[in-house]
GUPAFI-742376 format. One line per 10 residues: number of its first residue (from 1); their letters; for each residue x, y, z of C-alpha. Coordinates in Angstrom, 3 decimals. Each point is the difference from the previous one (the first is absolute). Last residue first. Example, Ala and Ser with C-alpha at 12.3 -4.5 7.8 and 13.67 -1.06 7.14 Angstrom:
residues 2
2 = SA = 13.670:-1.060:7.140 | -1.370:-3.440:0.660;
end
This chain:
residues 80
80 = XXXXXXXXXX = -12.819:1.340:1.365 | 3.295:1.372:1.947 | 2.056:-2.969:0.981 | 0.668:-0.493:3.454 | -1.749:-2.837:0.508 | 2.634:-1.629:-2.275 | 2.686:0.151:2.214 | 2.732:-2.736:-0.429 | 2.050:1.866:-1.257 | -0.359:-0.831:-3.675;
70 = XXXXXXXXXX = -3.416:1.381:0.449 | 0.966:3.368:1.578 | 2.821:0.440:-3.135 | -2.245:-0.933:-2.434 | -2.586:2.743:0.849 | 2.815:2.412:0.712 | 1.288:-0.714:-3.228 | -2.849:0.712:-2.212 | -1.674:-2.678:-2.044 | -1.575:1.107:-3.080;
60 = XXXXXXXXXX = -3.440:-1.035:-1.442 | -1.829:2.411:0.626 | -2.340:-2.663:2.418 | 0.713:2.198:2.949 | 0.863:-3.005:1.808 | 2.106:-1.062:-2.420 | 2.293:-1.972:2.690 | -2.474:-3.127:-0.180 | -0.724:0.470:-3.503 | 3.803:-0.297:-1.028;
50 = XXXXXXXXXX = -0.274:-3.293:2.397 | -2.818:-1.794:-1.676 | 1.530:1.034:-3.876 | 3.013:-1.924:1.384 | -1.467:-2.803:1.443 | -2.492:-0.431:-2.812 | 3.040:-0.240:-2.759 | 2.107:-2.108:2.490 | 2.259:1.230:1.957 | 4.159:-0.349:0.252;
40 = XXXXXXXXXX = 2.005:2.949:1.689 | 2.615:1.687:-1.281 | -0.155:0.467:-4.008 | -3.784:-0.937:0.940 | -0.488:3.260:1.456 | 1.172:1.546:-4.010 | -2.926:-0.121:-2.463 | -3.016:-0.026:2.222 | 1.254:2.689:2.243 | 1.229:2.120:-2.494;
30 = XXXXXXXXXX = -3.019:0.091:-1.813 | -2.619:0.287:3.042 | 2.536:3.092:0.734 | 2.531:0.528:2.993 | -0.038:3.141:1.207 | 2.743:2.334:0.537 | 0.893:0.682:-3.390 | 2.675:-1.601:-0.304 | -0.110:-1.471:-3.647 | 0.562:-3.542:1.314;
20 = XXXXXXXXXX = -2.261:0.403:3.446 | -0.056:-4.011:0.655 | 3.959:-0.122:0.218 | -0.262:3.097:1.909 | -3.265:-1.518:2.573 | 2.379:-3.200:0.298 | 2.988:1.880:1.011 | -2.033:1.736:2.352 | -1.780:-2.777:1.246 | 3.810:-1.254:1.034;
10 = XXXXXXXXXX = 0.802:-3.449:-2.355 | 1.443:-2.818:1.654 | -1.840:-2.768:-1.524 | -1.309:-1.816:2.711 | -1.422:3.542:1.174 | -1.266:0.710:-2.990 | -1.934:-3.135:-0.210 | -1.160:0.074:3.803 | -1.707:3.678:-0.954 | -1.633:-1.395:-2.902;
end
């Protein structure tokens, strides 16, 4: 994912607003489903794979932080 956005020029914040629609702060299971492949191109088990990856607290929402660290390049970091 990270290679993708980078091909594409998009910033992860950029990506994490287009994501975030309603601006909330978080992007939802929703949002994530219906707009990531606006930008980026997954299959149906790709993206559903991924939005579990960065739900770690399985509420499904993704906070930016979250995003942000992975996006980065520093996944570790993410808070379980």
């Amino acid at each position: 994912m990270r290679e993708r956005r980078i091909k594409k020029k998009i910033s992860v914040y950029d990506l994490f607003r287009k994501l975030d629609k309603v601006g909330s702060g978080f992007i939802t299971h929703e949002g994530w489903h219906n707009n990531l492949n606006d930008f980026i191109v997954f299959t149906e088990d790709e993206n559903e794979n991924l939005f579990n990856y960065f739900d770690r607290n399985k509420n499904k929402v993704i906070d930016y932080k979250s995003f942000q660290n992975f996006m980065n390049g520093s996944a570790d970091t993410v808070q379980s």
